[in-house]
C-alpha positions as CSV (number, residue, x, y, z in Angstrom):
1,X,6.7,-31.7,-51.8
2,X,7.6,-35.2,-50.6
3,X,4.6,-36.9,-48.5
4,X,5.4,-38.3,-44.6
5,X,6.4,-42.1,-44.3
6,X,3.4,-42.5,-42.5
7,X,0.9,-42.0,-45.0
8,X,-1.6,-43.1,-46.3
9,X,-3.4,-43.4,-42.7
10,X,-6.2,-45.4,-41.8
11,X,-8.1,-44.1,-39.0
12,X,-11.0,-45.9,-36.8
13,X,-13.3,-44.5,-34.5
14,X,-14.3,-41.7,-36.3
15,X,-17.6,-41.1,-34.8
16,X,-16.1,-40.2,-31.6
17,X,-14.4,-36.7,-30.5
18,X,-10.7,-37.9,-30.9
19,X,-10.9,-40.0,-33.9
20,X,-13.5,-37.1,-35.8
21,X,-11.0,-34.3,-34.5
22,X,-8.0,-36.2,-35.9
23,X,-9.3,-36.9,-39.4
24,X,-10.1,-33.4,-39.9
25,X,-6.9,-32.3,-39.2
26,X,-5.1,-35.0,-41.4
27,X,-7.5,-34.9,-44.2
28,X,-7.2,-31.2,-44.7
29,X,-3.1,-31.6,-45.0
30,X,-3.2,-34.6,-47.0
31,X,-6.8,-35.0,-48.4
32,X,-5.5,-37.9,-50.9
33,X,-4.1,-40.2,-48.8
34,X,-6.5,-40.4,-45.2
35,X,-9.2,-42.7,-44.9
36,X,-11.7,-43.2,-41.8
37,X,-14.1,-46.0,-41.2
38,X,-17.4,-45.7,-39.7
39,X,-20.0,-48.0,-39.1
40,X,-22.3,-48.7,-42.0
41,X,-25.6,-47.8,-40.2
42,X,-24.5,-44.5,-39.4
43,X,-25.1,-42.5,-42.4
44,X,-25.3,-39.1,-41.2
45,X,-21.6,-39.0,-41.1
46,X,-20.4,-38.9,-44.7
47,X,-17.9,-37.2,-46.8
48,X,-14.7,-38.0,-48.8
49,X,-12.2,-40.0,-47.4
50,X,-15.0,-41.8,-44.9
51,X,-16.0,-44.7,-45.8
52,X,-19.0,-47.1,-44.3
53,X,-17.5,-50.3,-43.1
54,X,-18.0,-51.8,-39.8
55,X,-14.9,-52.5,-37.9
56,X,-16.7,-56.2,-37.4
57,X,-16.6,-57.2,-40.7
58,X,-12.9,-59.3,-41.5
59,X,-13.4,-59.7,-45.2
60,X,-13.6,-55.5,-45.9
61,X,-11.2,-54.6,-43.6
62,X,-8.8,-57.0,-45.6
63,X,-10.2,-55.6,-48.7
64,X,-9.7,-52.0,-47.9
65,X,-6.1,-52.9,-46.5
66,X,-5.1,-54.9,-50.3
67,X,-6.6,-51.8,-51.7
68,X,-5.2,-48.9,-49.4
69,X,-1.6,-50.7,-48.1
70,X,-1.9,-48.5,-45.4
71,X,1.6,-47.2,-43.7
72,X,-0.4,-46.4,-40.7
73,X,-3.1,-46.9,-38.5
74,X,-5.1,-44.8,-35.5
75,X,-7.0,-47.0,-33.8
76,X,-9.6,-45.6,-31.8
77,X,-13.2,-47.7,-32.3
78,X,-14.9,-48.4,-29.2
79,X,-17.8,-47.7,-26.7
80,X,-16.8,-45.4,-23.4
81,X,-20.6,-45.6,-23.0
82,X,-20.2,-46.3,-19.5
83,X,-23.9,-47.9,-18.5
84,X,-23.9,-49.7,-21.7
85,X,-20.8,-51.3,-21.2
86,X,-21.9,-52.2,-17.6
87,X,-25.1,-53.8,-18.3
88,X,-24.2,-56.0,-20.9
89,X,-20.4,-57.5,-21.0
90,X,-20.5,-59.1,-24.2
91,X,-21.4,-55.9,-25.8
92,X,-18.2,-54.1,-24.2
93,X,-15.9,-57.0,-25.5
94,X,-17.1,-57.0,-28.9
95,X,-16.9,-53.3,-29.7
96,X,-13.8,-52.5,-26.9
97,X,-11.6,-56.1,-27.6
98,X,-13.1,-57.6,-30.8
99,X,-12.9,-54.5,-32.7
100,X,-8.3,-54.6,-31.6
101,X,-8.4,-58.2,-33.0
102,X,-10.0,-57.3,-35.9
103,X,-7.5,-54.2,-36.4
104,X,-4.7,-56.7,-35.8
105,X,-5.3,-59.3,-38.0
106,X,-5.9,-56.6,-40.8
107,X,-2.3,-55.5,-40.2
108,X,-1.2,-59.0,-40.4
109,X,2.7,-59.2,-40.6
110,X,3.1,-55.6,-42.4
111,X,5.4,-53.6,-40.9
112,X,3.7,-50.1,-40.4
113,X,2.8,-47.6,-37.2
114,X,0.0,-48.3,-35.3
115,X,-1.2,-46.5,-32.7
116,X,-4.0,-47.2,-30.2
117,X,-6.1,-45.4,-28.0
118,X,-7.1,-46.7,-24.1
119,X,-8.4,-44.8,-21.4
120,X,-7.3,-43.4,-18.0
121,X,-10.3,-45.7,-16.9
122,X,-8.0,-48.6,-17.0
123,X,-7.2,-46.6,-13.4
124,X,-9.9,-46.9,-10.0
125,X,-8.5,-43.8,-9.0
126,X,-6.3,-42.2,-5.9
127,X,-6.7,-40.2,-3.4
128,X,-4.1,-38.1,-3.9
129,X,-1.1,-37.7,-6.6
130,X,-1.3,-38.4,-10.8
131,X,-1.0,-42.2,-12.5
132,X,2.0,-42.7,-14.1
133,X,2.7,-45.4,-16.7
134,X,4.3,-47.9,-14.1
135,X,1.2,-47.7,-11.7
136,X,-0.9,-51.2,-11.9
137,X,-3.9,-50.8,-13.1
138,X,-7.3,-52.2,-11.7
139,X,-10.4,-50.6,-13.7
140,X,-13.9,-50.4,-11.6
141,X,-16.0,-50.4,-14.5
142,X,-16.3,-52.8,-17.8
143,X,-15.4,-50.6,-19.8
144,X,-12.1,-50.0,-18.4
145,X,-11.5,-53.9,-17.9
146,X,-12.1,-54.5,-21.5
147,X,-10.0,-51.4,-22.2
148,X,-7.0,-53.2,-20.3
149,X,-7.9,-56.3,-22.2
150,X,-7.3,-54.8,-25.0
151,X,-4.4,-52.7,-24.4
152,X,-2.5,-56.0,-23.1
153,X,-3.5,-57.8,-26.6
154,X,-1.7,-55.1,-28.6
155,X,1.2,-54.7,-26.2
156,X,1.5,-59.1,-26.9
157,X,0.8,-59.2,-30.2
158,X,2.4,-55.7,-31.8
159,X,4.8,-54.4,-29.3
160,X,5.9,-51.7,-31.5
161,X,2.6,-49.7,-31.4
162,X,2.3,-46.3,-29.2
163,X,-0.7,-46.9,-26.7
164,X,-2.3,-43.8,-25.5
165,X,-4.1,-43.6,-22.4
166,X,-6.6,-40.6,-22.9
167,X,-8.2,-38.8,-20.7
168,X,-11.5,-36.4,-21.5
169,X,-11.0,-34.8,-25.5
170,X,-12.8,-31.4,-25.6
171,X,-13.9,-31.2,-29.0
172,X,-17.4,-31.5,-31.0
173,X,-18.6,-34.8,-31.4
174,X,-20.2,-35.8,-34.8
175,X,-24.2,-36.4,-32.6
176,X,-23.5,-33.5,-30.5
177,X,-23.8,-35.1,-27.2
178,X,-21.4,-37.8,-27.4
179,X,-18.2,-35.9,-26.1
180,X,-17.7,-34.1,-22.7
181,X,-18.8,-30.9,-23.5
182,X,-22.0,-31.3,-25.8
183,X,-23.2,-33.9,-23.4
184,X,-23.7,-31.2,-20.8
185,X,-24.7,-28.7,-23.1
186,X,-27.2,-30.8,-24.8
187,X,-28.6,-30.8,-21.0
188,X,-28.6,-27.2,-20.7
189,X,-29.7,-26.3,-24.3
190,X,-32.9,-28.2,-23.0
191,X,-33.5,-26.5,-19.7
192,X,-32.5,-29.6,-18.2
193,X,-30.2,-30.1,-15.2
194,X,-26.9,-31.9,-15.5
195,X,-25.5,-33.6,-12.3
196,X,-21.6,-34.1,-12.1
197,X,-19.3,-35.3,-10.0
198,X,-17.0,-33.5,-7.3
199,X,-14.6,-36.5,-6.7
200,X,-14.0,-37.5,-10.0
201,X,-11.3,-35.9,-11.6
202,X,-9.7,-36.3,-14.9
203,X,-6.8,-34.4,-17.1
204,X,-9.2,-32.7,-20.2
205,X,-7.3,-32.1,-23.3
206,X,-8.2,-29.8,-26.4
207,X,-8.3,-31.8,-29.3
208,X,-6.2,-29.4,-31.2
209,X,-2.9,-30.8,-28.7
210,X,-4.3,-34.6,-29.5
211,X,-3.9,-33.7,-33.2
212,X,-0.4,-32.7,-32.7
213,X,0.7,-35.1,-30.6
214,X,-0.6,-38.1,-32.8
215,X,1.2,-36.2,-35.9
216,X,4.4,-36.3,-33.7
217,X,3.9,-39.6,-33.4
218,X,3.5,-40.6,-36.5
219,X,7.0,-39.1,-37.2
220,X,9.0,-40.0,-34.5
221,X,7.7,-43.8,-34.0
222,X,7.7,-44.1,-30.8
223,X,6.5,-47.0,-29.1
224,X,4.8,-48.3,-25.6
225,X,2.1,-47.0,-23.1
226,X,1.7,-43.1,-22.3
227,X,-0.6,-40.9,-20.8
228,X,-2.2,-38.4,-22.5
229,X,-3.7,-35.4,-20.7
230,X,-3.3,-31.6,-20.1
231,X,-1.6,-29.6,-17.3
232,X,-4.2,-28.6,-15.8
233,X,-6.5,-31.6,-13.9
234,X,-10.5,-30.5,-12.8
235,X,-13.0,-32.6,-11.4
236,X,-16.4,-33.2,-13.4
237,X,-18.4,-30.9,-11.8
238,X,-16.1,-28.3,-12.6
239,X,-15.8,-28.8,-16.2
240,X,-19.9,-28.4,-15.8
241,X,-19.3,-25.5,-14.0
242,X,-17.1,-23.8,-17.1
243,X,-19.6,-24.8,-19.9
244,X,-22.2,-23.5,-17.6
245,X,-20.2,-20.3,-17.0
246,X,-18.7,-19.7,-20.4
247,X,-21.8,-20.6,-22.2
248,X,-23.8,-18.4,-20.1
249,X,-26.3,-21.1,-19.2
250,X,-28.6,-21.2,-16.0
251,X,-26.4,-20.8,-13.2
252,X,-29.3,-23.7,-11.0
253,X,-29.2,-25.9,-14.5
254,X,-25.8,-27.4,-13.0
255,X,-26.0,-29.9,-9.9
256,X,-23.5,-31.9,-7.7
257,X,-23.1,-35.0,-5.8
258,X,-20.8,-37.7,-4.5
259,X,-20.2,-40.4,-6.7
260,X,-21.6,-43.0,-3.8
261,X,-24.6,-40.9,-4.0
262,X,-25.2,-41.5,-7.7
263,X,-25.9,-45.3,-7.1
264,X,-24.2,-48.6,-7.9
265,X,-24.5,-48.6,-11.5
266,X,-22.0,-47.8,-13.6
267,X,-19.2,-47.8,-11.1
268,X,-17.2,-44.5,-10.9
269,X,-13.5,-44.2,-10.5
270,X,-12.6,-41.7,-8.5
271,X,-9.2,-39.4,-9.3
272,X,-7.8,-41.0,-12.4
273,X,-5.2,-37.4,-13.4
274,X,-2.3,-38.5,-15.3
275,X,0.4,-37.4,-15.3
276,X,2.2,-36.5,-18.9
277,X,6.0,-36.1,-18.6
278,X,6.7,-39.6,-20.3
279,X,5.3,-38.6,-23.5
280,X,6.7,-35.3,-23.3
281,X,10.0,-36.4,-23.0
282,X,9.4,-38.9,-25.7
283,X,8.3,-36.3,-28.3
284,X,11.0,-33.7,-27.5
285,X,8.3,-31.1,-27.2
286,X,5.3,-30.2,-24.7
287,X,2.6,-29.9,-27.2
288,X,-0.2,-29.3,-24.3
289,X,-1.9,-26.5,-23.1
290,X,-4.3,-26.0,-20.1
291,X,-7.8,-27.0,-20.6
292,X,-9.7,-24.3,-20.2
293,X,-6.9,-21.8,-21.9
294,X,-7.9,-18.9,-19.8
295,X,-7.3,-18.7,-16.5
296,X,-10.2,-16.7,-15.7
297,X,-12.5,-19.7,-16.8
298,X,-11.2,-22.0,-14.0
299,X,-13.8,-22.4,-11.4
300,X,-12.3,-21.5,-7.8
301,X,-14.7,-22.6,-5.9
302,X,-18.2,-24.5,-5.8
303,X,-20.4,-21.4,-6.6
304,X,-18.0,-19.6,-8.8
305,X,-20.6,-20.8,-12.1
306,X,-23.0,-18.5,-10.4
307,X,-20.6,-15.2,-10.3
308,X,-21.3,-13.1,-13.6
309,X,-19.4,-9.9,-14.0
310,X,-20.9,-7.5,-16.4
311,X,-17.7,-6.7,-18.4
312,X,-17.5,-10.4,-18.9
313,X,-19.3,-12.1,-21.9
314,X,-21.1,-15.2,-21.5
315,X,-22.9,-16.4,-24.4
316,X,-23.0,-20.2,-26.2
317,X,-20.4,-19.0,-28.9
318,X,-18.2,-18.2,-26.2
319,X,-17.9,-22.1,-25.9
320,X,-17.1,-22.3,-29.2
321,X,-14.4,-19.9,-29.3
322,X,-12.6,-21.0,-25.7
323,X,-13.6,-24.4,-25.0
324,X,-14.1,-26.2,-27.9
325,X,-10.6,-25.0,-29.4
326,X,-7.5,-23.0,-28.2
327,X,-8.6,-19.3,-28.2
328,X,-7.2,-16.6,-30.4
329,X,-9.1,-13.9,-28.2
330,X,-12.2,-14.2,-25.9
């Protein structure tokens, strides 16, 4: 069986929920021919076809590009560490802008698909209505303005790259608290409360969809900015309100507020839903399905977390089964 033009694939980022989730999926169909970076210090995160080398260091990435010739590259190193990023600027261009320079100059004048991942955080949010590509964008936080920076470097400097706007990936995160959904749990595995949003919103995705769509991608070439997000668009709280739920988690562990109640630092955009129909109709095929699957996990109103029928089941592998992947049955 011949191999895809776009391999072999280089893929950055892998300590966070998208870029993990992808190099599962790749690795396991083509175990030979994917590699993924990850930064030297963190050595819990090992395993054929990672390798340790910190997206800062020019001389190995040059190195592993002579060695590799790469056909393709995924892109997505950074820090959506929201605080982080506010309280110290230079840190948020090194790891969000630095890191896209880096990438680029690796790729040099070589002809091969590169795609790179932004955020729907490049948005301040709306009051009503989903982004679309053509709306300006005017990030509130420093992480979304180095985000933008970034995105605006790779649009100059490689204009046939695919830039995806993300919103929230559903998936396990290699620390177990770094994505969506094991942040909250990690509060509730603890007895601790989690407080969420009710007016921010944001288009969750199950990382099974983000696989497909980047392998789509990968075959079809296409190029430019597109959202990426599901159907279905929730606010924070109620994605709390659905691990809460499902998991079967303290009903009082989960807590609400304003964001202008949560205080000054980080910033908070507001409604950043996307919506996806130019990616859609640039692969040919809607590979998304609503996050949460089932529509009797969707919360329908504020104290729908605290509603548990008895012929329902509510347990932590629930989560597992529904949330963290595209159920079979639950």
């Amino acid at each position: 069986m011949s191999l895809p033009s776009f391999l072999p694939l280089l893929i950055t980022g892998v300590t966070g929920v998208p870029g993990y989730s992808v190099f599962q999926h790749f690795h396991s169909k083509y175990p030979n021919h994917v590699t993924a970076i990850r930064p030297v210090r963190y050595w819990p995160l090992s395993g054929e076809g990672i390798i340790p080398l910190d997206i800062e260091d020019r001389k190995g990435l040059a190195e592993l590009m002579k060695r590799k010739q790469f056909r393709s590259v995924l892109n997505g190193a950074g820090s959506c560490a929201l605080k982080s990023c506010e309280m110290n600027a230079v840190l948020a261009y090194r790891v969000n802008v630095q890191a896209v320079l880096n990438v680029l100059e690796m790729i040099g004048d070589r002809d091969l698909r590169l795609i790179h991942l932004s955020t729907d955080l490049v948005f301040p949010g709306k009051t009503e209505g989903l982004y679309t590509e053509e709306d300006p964008i005017s990030p509130v936080t420093m992480y979304g303005k180095t985000m933008a920076i970034a995105e605006e470097i790779v649009m100059l400097r490689y204009p046939s790259a695919a830039i995806f706007r993300i919103s929230l990936p559903m998936g396990i995160s290699v620390n177990g608290h770094a994505g969506a959904i094991d942040w909250i749990l990690s509060r509730f595995k603890k007895n601790n409360p989690a407080t969420l949003y009710f007016d921010e919103l944001r288009s969750p995705f199950y990382c099974e969809d983000f696989n497909k769509v980047i392998e789509l991608s990968l075959e079809h070439s296409i190029n430019g900015i597109y959202h990426l997000g599901s159907h279905r668009h929730l606010s924070l709280y109620q994605i709390g309100q659905i691990v809460n739920k499902v998991g079967g988690y303290a009903p009082h562990l989960l807590k609400g507020c304003m964001r202008k109640e949560a205080g000054p630092i980080p910033p908070r955009a507001g409604n950043v839903t996307m919506s996806n129909r130019k990616l859609i109709q640039a692969l040919r095929v809607d590979p998304f399905r609503k996050w949460p699957y089932l529509e009797h996990h969707v919360p329908d109103d504020s104290d729908w977390h605290h509603d548990r029928p008895p012929h329902m089941s509510f347990h932590p592998e629930q989560i597992h089964k529904c949330l963290y992947r595209i159920p079979i049955a639950c």
